[in-house]
Residue, then its C-alpha position, 0 to 999 in steps of 0.5 A: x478086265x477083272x472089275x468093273x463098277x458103275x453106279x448100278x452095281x458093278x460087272x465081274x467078269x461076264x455076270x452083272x452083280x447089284x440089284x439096281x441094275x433089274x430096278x432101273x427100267x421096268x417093264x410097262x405093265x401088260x395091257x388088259x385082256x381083248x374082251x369078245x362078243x360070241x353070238x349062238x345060233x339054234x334053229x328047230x324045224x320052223x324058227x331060229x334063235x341067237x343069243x350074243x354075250x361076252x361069257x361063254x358060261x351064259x351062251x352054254x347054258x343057252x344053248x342047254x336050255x334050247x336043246x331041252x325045247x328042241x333046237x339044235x346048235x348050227x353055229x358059234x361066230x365071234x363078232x367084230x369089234 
């Protein structure tokens, strides 16, 4: 087998020459990025506090800004969808 030739291009010994061969079926384009929701717990001596959202930036800077009140970090939980 030394040539072969199809519509899409044609084959040469074992390598596949003709750009309509990588055109012909592309792929799906990929699905979007799983978005999740986080939810922070800061307790003190006597209350707690909890902040949900989809940005870990927003539940940091939360929890920098309850530190500075005197609250300290007991847990970061991703909630079901």
């Amino acid at each position: 087998m030394d040539k072969v030739t199809y519509s899409g291009g044609e084959i040469r010994g074992r390598a596949v020459y003709g750009t309509e061969v990588w055109n012909r079926d592309p792929l799906p384009p990929p699905s979007p990025p799983k978005v999740y929701t986080y939810r922070l717990l800061v307790r003190n001596n006597q209350y707690e506090a909890q902040a949900s959202s989809t940005s870990m930036e927003e539940l940091i800077a939360f929890n920098l800004q309850m530190r500075e009140l005197g609250y300290e970090f007991i847990k970061l939980e991703r909630l079901e969808d």
